[in-house]
C-alpha positions in Angstrom: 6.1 19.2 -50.7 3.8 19.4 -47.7 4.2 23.2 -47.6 4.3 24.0 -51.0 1.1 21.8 -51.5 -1.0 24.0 -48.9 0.9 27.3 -50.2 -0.6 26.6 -53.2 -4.3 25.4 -51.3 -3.9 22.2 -53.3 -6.3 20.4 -51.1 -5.7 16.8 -52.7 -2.2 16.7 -52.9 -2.1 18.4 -49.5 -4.4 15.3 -48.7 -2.2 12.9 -49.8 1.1 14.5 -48.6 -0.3 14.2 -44.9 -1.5 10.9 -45.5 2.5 9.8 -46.2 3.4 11.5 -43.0 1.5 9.5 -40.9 2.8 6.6 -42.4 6.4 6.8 -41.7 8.2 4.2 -40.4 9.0 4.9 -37.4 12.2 3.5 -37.5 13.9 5.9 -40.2 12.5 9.0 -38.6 15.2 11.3 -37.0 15.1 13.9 -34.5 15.5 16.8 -37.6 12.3 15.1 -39.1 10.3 15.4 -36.1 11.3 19.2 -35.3 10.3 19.5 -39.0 7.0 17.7 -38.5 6.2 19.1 -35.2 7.0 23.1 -37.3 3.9 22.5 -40.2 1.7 25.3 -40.4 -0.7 25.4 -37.5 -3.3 25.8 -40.6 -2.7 22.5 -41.2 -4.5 21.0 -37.7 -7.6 22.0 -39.4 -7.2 18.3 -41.7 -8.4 15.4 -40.4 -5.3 13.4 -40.8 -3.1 15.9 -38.8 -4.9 13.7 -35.8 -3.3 11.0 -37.5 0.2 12.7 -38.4 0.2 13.3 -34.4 -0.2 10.6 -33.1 2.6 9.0 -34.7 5.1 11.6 -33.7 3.7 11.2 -30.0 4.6 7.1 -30.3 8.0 8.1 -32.3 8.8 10.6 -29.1 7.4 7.7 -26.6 9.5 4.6 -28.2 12.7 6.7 -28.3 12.6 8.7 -25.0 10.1 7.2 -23.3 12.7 5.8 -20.8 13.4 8.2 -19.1 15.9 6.9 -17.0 18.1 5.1 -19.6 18.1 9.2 -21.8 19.3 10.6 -18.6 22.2 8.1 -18.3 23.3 7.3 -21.8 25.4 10.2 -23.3 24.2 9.7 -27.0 20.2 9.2 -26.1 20.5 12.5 -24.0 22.2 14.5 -26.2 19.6 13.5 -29.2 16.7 14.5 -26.7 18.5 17.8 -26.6 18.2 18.6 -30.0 14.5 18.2 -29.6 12.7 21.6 -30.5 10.4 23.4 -28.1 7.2 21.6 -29.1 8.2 18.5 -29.8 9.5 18.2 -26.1 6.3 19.9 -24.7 4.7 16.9 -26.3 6.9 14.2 -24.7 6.6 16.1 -21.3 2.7 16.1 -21.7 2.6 11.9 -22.6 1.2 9.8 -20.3 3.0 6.8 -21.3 6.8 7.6 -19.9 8.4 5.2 -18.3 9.7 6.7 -15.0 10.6 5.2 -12.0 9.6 8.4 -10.1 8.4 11.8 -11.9 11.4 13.4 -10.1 13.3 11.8 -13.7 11.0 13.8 -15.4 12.0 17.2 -14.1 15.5 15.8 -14.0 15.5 15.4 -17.9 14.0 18.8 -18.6 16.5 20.1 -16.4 19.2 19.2 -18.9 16.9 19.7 -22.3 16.6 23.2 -21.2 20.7 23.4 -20.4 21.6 22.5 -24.0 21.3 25.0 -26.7 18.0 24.5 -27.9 16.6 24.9 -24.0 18.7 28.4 -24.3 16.6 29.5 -26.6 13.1 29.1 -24.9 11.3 32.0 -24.0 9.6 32.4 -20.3 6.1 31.5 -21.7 7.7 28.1 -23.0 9.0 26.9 -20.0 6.2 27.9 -18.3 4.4 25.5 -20.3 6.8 23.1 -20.0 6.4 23.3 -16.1 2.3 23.0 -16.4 2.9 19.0 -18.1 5.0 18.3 -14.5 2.9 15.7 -12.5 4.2 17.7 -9.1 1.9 15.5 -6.8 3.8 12.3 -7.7 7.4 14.0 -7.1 9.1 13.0 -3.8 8.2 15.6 -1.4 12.0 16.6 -0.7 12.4 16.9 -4.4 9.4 18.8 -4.6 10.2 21.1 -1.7 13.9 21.8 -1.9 15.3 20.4 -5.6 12.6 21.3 -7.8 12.8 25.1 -7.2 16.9 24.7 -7.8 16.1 23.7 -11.6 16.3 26.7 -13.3 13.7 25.4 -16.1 11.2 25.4 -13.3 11.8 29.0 -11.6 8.9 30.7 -13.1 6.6 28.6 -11.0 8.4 28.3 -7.6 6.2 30.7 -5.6 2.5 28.3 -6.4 4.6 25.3 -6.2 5.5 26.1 -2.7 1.3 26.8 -2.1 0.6 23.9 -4.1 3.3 21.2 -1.9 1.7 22.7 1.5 -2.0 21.4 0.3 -1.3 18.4 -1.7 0.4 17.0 1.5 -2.1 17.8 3.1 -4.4 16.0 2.0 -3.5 15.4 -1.9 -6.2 15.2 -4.8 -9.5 16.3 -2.2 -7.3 19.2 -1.0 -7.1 20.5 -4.4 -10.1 19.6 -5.6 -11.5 21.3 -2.5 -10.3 24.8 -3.1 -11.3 25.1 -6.2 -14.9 26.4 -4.6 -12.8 29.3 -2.9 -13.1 32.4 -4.1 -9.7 33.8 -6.0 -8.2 30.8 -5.9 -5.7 31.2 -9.0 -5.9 26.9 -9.5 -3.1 24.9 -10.6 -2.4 22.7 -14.0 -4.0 20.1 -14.1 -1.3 18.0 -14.7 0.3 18.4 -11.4 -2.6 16.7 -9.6 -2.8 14.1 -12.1 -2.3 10.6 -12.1 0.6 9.0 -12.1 2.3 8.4 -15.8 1.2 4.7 -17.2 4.2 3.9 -17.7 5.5 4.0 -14.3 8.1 1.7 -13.1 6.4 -0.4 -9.5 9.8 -0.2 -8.9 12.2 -3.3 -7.2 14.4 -1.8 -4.3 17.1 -4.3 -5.6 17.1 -2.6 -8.9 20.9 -2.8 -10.2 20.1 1.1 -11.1 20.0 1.8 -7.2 23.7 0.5 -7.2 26.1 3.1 -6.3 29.7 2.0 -6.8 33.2 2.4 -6.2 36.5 0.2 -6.7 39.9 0.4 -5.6 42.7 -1.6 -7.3 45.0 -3.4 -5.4 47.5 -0.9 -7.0 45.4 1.7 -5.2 45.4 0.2 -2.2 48.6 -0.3 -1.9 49.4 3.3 -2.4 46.6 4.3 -0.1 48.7 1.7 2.9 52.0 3.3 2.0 50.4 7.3 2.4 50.0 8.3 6.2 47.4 6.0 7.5 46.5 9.3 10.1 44.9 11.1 7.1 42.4 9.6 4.8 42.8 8.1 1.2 39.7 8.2 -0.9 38.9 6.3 -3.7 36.1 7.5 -6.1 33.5 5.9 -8.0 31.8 7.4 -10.9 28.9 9.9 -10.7 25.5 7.9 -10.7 21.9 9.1 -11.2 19.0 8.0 -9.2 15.9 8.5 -8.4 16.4 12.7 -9.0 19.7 13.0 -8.1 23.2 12.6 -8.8 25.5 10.3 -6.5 29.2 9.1 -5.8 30.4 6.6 -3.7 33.7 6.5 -2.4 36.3 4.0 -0.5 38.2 5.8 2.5 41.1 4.3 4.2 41.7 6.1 7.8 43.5 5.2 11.2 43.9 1.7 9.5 39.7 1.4 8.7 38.7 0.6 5.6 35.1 2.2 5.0 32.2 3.0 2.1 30.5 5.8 1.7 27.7 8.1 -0.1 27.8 11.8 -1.1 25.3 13.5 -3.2 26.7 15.3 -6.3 25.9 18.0 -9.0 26.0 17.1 -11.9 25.3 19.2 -14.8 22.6 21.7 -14.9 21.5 19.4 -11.5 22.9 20.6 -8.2 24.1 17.9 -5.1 20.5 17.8 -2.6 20.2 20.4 0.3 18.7 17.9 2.0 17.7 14.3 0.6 16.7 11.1 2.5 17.1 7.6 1.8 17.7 4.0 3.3 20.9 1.8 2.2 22.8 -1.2 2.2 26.6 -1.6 1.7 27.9 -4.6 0.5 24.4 -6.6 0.9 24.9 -7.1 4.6 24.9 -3.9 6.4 21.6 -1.8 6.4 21.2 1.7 7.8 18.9 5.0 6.8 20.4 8.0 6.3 20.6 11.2 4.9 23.0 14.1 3.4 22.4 17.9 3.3 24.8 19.4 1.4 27.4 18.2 -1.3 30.9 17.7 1.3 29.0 15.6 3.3 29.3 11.5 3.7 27.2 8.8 5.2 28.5 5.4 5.5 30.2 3.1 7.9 33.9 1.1 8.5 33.9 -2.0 7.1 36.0 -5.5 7.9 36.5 -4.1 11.6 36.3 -7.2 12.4 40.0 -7.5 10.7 41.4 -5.6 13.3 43.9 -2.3 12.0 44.5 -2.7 8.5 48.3 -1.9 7.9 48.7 -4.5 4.7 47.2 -5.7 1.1 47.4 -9.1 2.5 44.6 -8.1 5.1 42.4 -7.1 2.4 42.8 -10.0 -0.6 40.5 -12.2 1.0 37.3 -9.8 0.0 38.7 -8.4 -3.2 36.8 -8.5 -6.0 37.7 -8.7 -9.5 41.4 -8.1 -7.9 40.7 -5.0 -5.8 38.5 -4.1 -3.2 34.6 -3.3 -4.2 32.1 -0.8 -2.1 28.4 -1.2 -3.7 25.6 1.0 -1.7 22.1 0.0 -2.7 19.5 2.9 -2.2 15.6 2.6 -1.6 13.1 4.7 -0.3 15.1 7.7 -1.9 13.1 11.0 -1.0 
């Protein structure tokens, strides 16, 4: 009715039809309505009330993927985000309120909004735009320097990244500000010097997100003692996201030593790190820094030495959990 109404330049019902749309419940909106709402006429931004009509489809995109974290990890969130249109997510990139718990989970996001089939379908120019709502400066600098320029959303502004990483590390917000005065300097968006989003997460090193896990069954582990002890039995845990990249911990069983251990993943349209760095501790008690460079490597350490050769099941019940043995690696200062 909307279009037909300004078709036919029927100002008052036009009036009223916009009036309606920025009164929707919030709740019964879907992700077809929005790409519909976020498609009206750009004729229409001339009314008043489009204002109005925006600003609820910003707090609709902001109450259902404002977490940016939990639309990463759940299947059904991320693949609604993914039917987002091309404006509709330049809106949610550009929103100050996303909850993040670093603004690497921002490029992350777009990373796999861009893999799915509406993402296909974006020309240069969009993701260009896309790229320009980024807040670069409050990336981790590894991710800024080595991941971000793997993201194929991103490639059309890898060579003034690189420029724009060597100053802001520099010297940050004056460095920027600074050579704006120089003559032909091509600038950056603003957005990449910006603040950090408002809805930032402080973040808690403890967080249960920062969890990697794996779990072998004592079924497992018995096959794992009844394989040649000489070569090494892994057990996997699922892939995990953090902080901007994807992670699997794994159980190994060598020369009778029963370890844990971290590799970095791809997952998706995201590839495992060239390089990322990051402190851990495994199993609560044992702390160590480390970091990984390419996808086949591990970090990690032996476990129960104390034990002596492991050769039975009996050796390990004691520290089973749940009836098998548990390996949980707890990240911080991911970079």
């Amino acid at each position: 009715m909307t279009l037909w109404a300004d078709r036919w330049q029927a100002d008052g019902c036009l009036e009223m039809c916009l009036t309606k749309l920025a009164e929707l419940d919030l709740a019964t909106i879907t992700v077809l309505d929005m790409n519909d709402l976020f498609a009206l006429p750009s004729s229409l931004d001339e009314k008043a009330v489009m204002e109005k009509v925006y600003l609820m489809c910003q707090s609709w995109l902001d109450e259902q993927f404002g977490d940016v974290y939990a639309v990463i990890t759940d299947s059904e969130l991320l693949q609604s985000f993914c039917a987002l249109s091309f404006p509709a997510v330049h809106e949610w990139a550009a929103s100050e309120n996303l909850e993040v718990h670093v603004e690497n989970d921002v490029a992350v996001l777009l990373a796999f909004w861009h893999a799915g089939e509406v993402g296909q379908q974006c020309s240069d120019d969009d993701l260009l735009q896309l790229g320009q709502e980024l807040r670069v400066g409050h990336l981790t600098p590894n991710f800024r320097r080595l991941m971000l320029s793997e993201l194929e959303w991103f490639k059309g502004h890898v060579a003034e990244v690189n420029l724009f990483a060597s100053m802001w590390e520099r010297g940050g917000v004056e460095t920027i500000e600074a050579a704006k005065s120089v003559k032909d300097f091509p600038g950056f968006p603003v957005a990449w010097s910006s603040c950090e989003r408002a809805g930032m997460f402080l973040g808690d090193i403890s967080d249960e997100h920062a969890t990697i896990r794996a779990y072998a069954s004592e079924a497992v582990l018995s096959n794992m003692l009844q394989d040649d002890l000489s070569s090494s039995q892994k057990a996997f845990g699922r892939v995990t996201y953090w902080h901007g990249y994807f992670w699997r911990a794994f159980i190994e069983l060598k020369e009778g030593v029963i370890g844990g251990y971290l590799q970095c993943a791809s997952h998706g349209p995201i590839p495992a790190a060239r390089f990322v760095e990051f402190d851990f501790k495994i199993n609560e008690s044992h702390e160590l820094d480390g970091f990984l460079v390419k996808e086949e490597q591990e970090n990690g350490i032996g476990l129960l030495t104390e034990i002596g050769s492991i050769t039975s099941i009996a050796q390990l019940q004691p520290h089973f959990t749940n009836g098998g043995f548990e390996v949980r690696l707890e990240l911080s200062n991911v970079d």
